[in-house]
Structure formats: C-alpha cells, structure tokens
C-alpha positions in Angstrom: -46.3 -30.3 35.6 -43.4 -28.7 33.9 -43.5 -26.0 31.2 -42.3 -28.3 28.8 -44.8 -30.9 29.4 -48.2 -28.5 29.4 -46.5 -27.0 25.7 -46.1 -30.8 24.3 -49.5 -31.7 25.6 -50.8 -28.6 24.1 -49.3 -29.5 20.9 -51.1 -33.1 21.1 -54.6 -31.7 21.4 -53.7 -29.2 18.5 -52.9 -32.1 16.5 -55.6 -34.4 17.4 -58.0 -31.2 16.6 -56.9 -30.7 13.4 -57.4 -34.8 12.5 -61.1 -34.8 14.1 -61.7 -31.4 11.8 -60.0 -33.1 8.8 -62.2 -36.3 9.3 -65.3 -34.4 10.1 -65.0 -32.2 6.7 -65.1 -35.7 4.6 -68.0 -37.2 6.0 -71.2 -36.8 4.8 -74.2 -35.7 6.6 -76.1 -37.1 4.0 -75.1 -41.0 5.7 -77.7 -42.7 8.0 -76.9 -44.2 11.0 -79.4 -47.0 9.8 -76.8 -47.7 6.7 -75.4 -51.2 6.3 -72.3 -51.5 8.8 -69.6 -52.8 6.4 -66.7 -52.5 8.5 -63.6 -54.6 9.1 -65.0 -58.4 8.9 -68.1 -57.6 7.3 -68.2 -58.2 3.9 -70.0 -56.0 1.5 -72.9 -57.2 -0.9 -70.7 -57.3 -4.4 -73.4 -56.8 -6.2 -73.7 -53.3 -5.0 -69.9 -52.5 -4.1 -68.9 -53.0 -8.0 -71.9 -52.9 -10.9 -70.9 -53.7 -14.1 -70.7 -49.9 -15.5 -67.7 -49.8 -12.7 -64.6 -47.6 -13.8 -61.8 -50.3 -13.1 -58.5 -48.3 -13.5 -56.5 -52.2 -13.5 -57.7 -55.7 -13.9 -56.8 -59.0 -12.5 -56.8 -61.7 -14.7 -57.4 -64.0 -12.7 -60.2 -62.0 -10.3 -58.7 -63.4 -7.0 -58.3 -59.8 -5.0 -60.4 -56.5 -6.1 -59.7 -53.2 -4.4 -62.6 -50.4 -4.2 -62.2 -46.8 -4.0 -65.3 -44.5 -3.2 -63.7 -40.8 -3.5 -64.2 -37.3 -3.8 -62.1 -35.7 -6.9 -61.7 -32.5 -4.3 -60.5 -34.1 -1.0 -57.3 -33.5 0.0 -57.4 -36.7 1.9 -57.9 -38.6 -1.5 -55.4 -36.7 -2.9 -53.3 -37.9 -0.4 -54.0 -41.7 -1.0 -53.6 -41.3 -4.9 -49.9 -41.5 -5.0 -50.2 -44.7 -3.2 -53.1 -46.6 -4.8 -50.5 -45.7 -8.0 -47.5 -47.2 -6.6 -49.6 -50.2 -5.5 -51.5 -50.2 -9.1 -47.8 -51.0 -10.5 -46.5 -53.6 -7.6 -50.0 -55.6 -7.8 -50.4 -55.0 -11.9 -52.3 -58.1 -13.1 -52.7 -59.6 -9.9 -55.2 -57.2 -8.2 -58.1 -55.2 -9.5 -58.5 -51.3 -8.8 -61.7 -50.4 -9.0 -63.1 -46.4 -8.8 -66.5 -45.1 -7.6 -67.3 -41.1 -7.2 -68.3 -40.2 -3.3 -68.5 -36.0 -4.1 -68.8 -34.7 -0.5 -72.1 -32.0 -0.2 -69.4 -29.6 1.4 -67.4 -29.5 -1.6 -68.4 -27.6 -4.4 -66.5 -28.3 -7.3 -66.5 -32.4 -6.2 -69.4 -33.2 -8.1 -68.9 -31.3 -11.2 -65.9 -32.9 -11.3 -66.8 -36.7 -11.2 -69.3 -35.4 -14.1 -66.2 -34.0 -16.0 -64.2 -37.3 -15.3 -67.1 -39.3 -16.3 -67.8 -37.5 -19.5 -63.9 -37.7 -20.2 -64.5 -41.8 -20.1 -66.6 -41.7 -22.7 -63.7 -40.5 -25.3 -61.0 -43.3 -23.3 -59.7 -40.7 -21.0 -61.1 -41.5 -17.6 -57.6 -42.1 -16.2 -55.9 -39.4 -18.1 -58.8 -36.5 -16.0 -59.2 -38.3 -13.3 -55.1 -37.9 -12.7 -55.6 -34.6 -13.8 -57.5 -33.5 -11.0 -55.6 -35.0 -8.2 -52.4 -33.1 -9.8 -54.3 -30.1 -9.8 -56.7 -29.8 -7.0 -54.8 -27.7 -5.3 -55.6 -24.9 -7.6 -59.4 -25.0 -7.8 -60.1 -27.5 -4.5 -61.5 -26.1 -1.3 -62.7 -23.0 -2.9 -66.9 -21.9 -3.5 -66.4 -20.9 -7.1 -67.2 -22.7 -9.8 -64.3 -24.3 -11.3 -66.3 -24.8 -14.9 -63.9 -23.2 -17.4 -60.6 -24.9 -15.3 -62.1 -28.7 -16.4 -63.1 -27.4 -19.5 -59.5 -26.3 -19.6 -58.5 -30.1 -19.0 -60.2 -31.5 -21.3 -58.7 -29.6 -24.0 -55.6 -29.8 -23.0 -56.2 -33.6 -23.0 -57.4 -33.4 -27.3 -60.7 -34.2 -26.3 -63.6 -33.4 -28.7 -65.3 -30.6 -27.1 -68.6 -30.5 -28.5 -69.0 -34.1 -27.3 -67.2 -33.4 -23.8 -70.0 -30.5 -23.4 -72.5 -32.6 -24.0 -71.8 -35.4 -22.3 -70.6 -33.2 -19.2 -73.8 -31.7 -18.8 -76.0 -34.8 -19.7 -78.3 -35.3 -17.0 -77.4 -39.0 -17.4 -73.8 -38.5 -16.6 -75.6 -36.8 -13.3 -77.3 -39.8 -12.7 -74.2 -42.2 -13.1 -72.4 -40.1 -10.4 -75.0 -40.0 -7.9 -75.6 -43.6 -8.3 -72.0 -44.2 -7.1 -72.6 -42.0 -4.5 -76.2 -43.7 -2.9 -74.2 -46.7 -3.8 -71.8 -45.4 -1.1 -74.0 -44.6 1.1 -76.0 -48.1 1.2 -72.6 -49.9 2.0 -72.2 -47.4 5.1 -69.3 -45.4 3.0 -69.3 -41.6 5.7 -66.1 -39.9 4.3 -63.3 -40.2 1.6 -61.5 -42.3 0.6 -63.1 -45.5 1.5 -61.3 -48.6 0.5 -62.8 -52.1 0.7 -60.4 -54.7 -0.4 -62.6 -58.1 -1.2 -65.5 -56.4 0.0 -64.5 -55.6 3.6 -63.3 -52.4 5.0 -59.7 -53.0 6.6 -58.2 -50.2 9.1 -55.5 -48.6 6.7 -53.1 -46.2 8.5 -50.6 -46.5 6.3 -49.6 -47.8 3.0 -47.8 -50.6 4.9 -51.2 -51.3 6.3 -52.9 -51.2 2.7 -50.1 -53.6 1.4 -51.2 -56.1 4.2 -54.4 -56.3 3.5 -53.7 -57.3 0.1 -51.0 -59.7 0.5 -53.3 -61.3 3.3 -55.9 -61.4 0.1 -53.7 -62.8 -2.1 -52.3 -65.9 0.2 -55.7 -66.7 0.8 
C-alpha cells in the first residue's frame, strides 16, 4: 500500500466519522425502537403527520402534494436544509404545501425554548418572520449550554412585537404543550433526528436538493 493511499483512506474514515457523529448528535434517545416504521414506501397516518393547529409556511390550492418538516430550531443540519426548503417554497409556490412541526433534540439546550419563542411569535402573525430568524442566527447562540433567553427576547423586539403579550405567551405552559405535542407527534411516526421530511406522508431518501426536487415532481405527475 502506498503512502498516498493509507493518507486518502485515512482521510475517508475521518470523513465518515465526522457524518456518523453529526447524525448521532440529531437523534433522539428519547425514540423507541417499537415506533411506527414510516420510512421510504410506508405512508404515514395523516391524521397525525399534519393536525389542524399545523404551522403551514405555503399552501397548495389544490392540496395535491404536501411536504412535512419535523426540526430542531438549533440544528445545524436544519439550518442546512432551510436555504433549500426556501428556494423550493418559491419553485413549487401554489402547487405544493410546506408544512412545519418542532422536533427540539434533548441534547440541545436552547432548541426547545426556541420553538416556544417561534410559537409565541405566531400568535402576533410572525411565525415565519422568528422562525427565519433563528436559522440566520443560530450560529451565534446554537450549540452552546447557556441560556439564550434575552437573545430571542432580543428578536422579538427587533421584529415590533408586543412584548408583554410575547412574555406571556412564551412562557405559557400551553405553548409548552403545543411544542412537545409536535415533538411525541415525531416520535409516534418513527421521526429519530432532524430534519425529517415526509413528502405525501412517506419518508423519501434525500441526499440532495436534486433528490428532494424528485420526490416532488414524482408527487406532482401522479
């Protein structure tokens, strides 16, 4: 075996190292191997994957093709995605629905009271406007075991909202509720890590955005 050879195949296991740590850090231990297997050609009971009280960021008119998201507002991985379910929220805009659900990952401090800050931010029309917020941010207060408190309070005024009725809403214990019934919601449909996507209630392999385009357009000739 050359030199060259043992360095590139060192550099491979490196790599693959890294991915398995990445994975394993957005996965839940909180998932039971007994949860409902919904992956690629299972389909997932609607009834649970979207309730009515669903955020839906875009809406189909004609309900043909419906795209879920469960997520974690402090994963880098979802960060990652977010560009792209953007750039496919334009391409597909009227023909596909995006729909969000919060998946705050036990590891991650700030996740949940984050999906609460998000959720009390809906209440005043600006679900979209915090939730895009934290992705643009996250690197400054994601992956860290402070309390990020004061930086979404910090958001929310800087989007005008009313304070008093952000605070209260923030630290409801029915916004707690709403957020952890995503997340059992999650875990019923087998949901591990973040993101998750089901498109039409199954759970395609997306590498790629290329990948996640297919699975639409293979939605939308059906």
């Amino acid at each position: 075996m050359t030199k060259n050879l043992k360095i590139s195949l060192a550099l491979v296991a490196v790599v693959a190292a890294i991915v398995a740590a990445l994975l394993a850090a957005n996965r839940t231990p909180d998932a039971s191997s007994t949860a409902s297997d919904t992956g690629e050609g299972t389909v997932a009971d609607a009834s649970v994957l979207v309730r009515p009280d669903s955020h839906r960021l875009s809406t189909a008119k004609d309900g043909k093709v419906t795209v879920v998201e469960f997520l974690d507002l402090e994963c880098e991985s979802c960060r990652a995605a977010f560009p792209v379910v953007e750039r496919l929220r334009e391409e597909y805009e009227g023909r596909v629905t995006f729909v969000i659900r919060y998946f705050p990952l036990p590891a991650h401090k700030n996740a949940e009271l984050a999906a609460r800050a998000v959720e009390a931010a809906s209440e005043q029309g600006k679900l979209e406007a915090m939730y895009t917020k934290m992705y643009e941010t996250q690197e400054s207060w994601g992956d860290q075991q402070v309390s990020h408190e004061e930086t979404f309070r910090g958001f929310a005024r800087e989007l005008g909202l009313d304070m008093k009725k952000f605070e209260k809403d923030w630290k409801d214990p029915a916004t707690a509720k709403r957020v952890e019934k995503d997340r059992q919601d999650g875990l019923a449909l087998g949901v591990q890590g973040t993101p998750t996507f089901f498109i039409n209630g199954q759970r395609p392999q997306i590498q790629s955005e290329a990948d996640f385009k297919a699975a639409i357009e293979a939605e939308l000739a059906k």
